[in-house]
N, C-alpha and C positions, 0 to 999 in steps of 0.2 A: 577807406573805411567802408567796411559792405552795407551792414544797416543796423537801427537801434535796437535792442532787444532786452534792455533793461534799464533801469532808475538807478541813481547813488545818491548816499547824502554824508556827509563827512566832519567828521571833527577836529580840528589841533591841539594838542598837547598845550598845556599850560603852564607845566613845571619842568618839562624835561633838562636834564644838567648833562653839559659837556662833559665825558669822561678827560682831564687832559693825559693823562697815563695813556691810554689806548686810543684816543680820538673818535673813540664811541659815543653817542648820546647813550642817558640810562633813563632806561624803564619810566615811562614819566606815573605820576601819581596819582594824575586828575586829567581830565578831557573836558574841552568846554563841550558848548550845546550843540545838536543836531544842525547841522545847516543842508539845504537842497540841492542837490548837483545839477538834477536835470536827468535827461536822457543819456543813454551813451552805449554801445557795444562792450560785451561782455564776453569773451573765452576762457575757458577753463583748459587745461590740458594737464597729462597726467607726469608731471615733471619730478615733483617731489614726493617723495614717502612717508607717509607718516602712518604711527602708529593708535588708535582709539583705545579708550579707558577697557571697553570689552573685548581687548586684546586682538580685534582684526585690525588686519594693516592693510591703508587707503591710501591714493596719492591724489594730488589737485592741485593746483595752483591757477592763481588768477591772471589775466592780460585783461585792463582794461581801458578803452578807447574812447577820450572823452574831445568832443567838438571842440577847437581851436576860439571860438567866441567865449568859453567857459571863463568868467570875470574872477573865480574866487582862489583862495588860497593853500596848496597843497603841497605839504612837506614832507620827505622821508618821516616816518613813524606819526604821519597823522592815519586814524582810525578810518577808517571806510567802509559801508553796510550799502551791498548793493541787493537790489530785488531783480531777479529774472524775469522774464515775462511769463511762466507759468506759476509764476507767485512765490517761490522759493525766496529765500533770503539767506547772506552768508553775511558773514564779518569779516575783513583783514586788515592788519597796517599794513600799509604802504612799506615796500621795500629797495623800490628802484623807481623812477621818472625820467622819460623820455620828455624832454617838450622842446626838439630841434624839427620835429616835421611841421609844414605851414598849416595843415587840415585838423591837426589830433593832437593831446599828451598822450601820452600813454603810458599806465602806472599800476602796478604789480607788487604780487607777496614773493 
């Protein structure tokens, strides 16, 4: 991990429901309260495509690398607001969780 360069603080779903037809979770309906992550490294890279309401098309996606002492609990489709270090702020669930390396999770849209 190279070094910190932003905050995160996170939420988990409260109602989300097993699809058993597709083995999807859906859409949950509520998020409890704000909790603190901490520090952690932040990349952005331009992977995915997406298109904005004022019809320009952006891409971003998040990689983000949070310290191995991290005590709380983070699931596919929990909510995550991370702050950059020049103060920006983004939103994403969580789409994917690495947490096999000894030093990092690391967890992405």
């Amino acid at each position: 991990m190279a070094r910190y360069n932003g905050t995160f603080s996170y939420r988990n779903s409260q109602d989300a429901l097993l699809d058993e037809a597709t083995g999807f979770y859906q859409e949950p309906k509520s998020y409890g309260e704000w909790m603190d992550g901490g520090r952690c490294q932040i990349d952005r890279s331009a992977d995915k495509i997406l298109t904005g309401e004022d019809g320009r098309v952006y891409s971003t996606i998040f990689t983000v690398f949070i310290p191995r002492p991290f005590k709380g609990s983070i699931e596919i489709g929990t909510e995550v607001q991370i702050t950059m270090e020049d103060g920006s702020e983004d939103q994403f669930i969580v789409e994917r969780i690495d947490n096999q390396n000894r030093r990092y999770i690391e967890i992405g849209n």
